[in-house]
C-alpha positions as CSV (number, residue, x, y, z in Angstrom):
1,X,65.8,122.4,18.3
2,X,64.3,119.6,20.1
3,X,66.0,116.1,19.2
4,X,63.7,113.5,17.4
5,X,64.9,110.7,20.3
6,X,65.2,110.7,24.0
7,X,68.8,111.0,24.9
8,X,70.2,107.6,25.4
9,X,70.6,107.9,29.7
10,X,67.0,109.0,29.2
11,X,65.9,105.8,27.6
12,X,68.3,103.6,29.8
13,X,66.9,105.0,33.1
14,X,63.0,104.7,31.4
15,X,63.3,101.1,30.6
16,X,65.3,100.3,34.3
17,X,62.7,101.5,35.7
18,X,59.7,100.1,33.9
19,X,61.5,96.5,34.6
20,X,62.1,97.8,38.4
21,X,58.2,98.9,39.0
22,X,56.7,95.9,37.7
23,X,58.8,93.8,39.6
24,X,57.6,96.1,42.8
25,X,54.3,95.8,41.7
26,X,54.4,92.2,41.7
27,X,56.4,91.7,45.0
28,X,53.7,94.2,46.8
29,X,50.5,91.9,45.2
30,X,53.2,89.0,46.7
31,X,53.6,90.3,49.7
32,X,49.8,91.2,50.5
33,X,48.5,88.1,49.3
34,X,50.9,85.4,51.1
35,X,52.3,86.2,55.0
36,X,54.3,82.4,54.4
37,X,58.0,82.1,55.4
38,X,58.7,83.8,51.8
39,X,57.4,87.0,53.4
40,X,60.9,88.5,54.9
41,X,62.9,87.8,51.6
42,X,60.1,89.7,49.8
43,X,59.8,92.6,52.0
44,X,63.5,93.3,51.9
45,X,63.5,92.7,48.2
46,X,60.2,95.2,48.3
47,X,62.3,97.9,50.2
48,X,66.1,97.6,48.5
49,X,64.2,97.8,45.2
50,X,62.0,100.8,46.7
51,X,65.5,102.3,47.9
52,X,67.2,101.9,44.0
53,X,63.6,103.1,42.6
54,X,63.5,106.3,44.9
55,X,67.6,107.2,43.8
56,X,66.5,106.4,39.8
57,X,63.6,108.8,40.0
58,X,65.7,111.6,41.4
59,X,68.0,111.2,38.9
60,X,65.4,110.9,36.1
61,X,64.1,113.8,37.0
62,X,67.2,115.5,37.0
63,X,67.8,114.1,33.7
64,X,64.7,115.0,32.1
65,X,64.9,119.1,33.4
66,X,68.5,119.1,31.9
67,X,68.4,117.1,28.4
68,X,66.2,118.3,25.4
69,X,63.4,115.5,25.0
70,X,61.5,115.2,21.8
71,X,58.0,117.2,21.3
72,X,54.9,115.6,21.1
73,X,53.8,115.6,17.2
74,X,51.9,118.7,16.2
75,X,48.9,117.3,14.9
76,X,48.2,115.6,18.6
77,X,44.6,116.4,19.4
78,X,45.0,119.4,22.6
79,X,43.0,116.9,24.9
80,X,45.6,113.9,24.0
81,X,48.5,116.4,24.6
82,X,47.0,117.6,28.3
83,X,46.6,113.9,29.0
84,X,50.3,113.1,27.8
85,X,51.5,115.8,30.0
86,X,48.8,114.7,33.3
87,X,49.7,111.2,33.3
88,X,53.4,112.1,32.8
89,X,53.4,114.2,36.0
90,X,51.2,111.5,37.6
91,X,53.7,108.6,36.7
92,X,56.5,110.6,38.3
93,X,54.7,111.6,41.1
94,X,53.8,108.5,42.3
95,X,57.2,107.2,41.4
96,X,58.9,109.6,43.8
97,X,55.7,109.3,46.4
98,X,55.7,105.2,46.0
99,X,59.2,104.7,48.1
100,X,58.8,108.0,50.3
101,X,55.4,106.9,51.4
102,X,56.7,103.4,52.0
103,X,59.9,104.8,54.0
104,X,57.3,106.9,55.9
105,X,55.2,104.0,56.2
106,X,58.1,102.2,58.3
107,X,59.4,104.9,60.1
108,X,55.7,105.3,61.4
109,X,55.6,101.8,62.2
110,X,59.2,101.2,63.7
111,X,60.4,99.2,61.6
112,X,63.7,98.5,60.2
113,X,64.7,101.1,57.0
114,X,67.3,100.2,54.3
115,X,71.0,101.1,54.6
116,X,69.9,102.6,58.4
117,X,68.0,105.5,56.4
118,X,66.9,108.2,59.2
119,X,63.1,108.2,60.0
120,X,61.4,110.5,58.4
121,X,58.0,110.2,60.4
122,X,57.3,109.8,64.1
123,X,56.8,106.5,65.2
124,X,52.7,106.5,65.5
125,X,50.8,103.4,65.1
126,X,47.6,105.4,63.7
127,X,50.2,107.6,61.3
128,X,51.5,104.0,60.3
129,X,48.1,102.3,59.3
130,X,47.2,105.7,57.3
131,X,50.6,106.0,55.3
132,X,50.3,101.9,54.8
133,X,46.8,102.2,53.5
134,X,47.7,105.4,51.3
135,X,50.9,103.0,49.6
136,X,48.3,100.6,48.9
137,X,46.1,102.7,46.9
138,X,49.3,104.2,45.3
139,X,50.4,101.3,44.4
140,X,46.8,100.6,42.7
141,X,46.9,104.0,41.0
142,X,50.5,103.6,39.7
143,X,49.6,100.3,38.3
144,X,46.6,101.4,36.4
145,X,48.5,104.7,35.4
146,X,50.9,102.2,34.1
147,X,48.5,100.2,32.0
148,X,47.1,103.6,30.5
149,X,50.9,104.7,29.6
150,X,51.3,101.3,28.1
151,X,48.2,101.7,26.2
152,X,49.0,105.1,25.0
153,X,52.9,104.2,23.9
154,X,50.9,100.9,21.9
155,X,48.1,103.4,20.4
156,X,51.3,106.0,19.0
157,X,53.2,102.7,17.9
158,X,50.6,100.7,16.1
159,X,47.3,103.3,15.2
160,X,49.1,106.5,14.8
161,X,52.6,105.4,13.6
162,X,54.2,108.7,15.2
163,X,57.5,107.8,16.3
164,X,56.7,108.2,20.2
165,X,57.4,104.9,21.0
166,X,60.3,105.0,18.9
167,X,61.9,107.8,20.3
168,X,62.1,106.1,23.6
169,X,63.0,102.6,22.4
170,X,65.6,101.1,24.0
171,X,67.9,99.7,21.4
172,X,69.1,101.4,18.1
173,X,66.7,104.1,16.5
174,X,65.7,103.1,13.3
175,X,63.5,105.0,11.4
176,X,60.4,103.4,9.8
177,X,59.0,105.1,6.6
């Protein structure tokens, strides 16, 4: 029987990482759009944060193959249900290629990784510029991809009234007749 809530570590690690990625999403615009003295705390904020966003995704994942989650309600039109399940699997793809691409991105370019992480690409100037221009347009997909989930969780909440928001709130579940 599937439950009519995400399981609570569920929620906590959904909403830790909504706040985490718009932060990222902000420090990257930051970063590209002012090279001022500010530059080195952001790009170590950028890659800690990219570091604690690539351990959360693994264990979200984990999390979301082993816990029941709640089904999408039955009368969902097929076409919104294949885009539910798309963007889903787009979200986390890009949330587990964001900080590998920018790990490979640095490795590539010889820079310094978090916590001494091993490279994981060979240090290749041309490899570098592709892998930093492919985390660009990542990051512009993820954002938009973002925008549409956001749009889709308001549509269920406020047109639909569903309970698909609900059932990832954060706080208590209350049920609204």
């Amino acid at each position: 029987m599937k439950p009519d809530a995400f399981h609570p570590l569920a929620r906590l690690l959904h909403w830790l990482m909504a706040v985490l990625i718009l932060a990222m999403l902000l420090i990257g615009v930051s970063m590209v759009s002012d090279l001022s003295l500010r530059y080195p705390l952001l790009i170590g904020l950028h890659k800690a944060t990219g570091l604690a966003l690539l351990v959360l995704v693994v264990l979200r994942i984990g999390v979301r193959l082993a816990l029941p989650h709640p089904a999408l309600p039955r009368d969902l039109p097929p076409v919104q249900r294949w885009a539910a399940g798309a963007s889903h699997l787009l979200l986390y793809g890009l949330m587990l290629g964001m900080p590998l691409l920018g790990w490979a991105m640095l490795s590539a370019g010889g820079y310094p990784r978090p916590l001494g992480l091993p490279a994981i690409a060979p240090h290749d100037l041309q490899i570098y510029a592709v892998l930093r221009q492919a985390h660009g347009w990542a990051g512009y997909l993820l954002f938009a991809t973002v925008l549409v989930h956001v749009g889709a969780a308001l549509l269920h909440a406020w047109v639909r009234r569903d309970g698909v928001l609900r059932s990832m709130w954060p706080g208590p579940l209350r049920r609204s007749e």
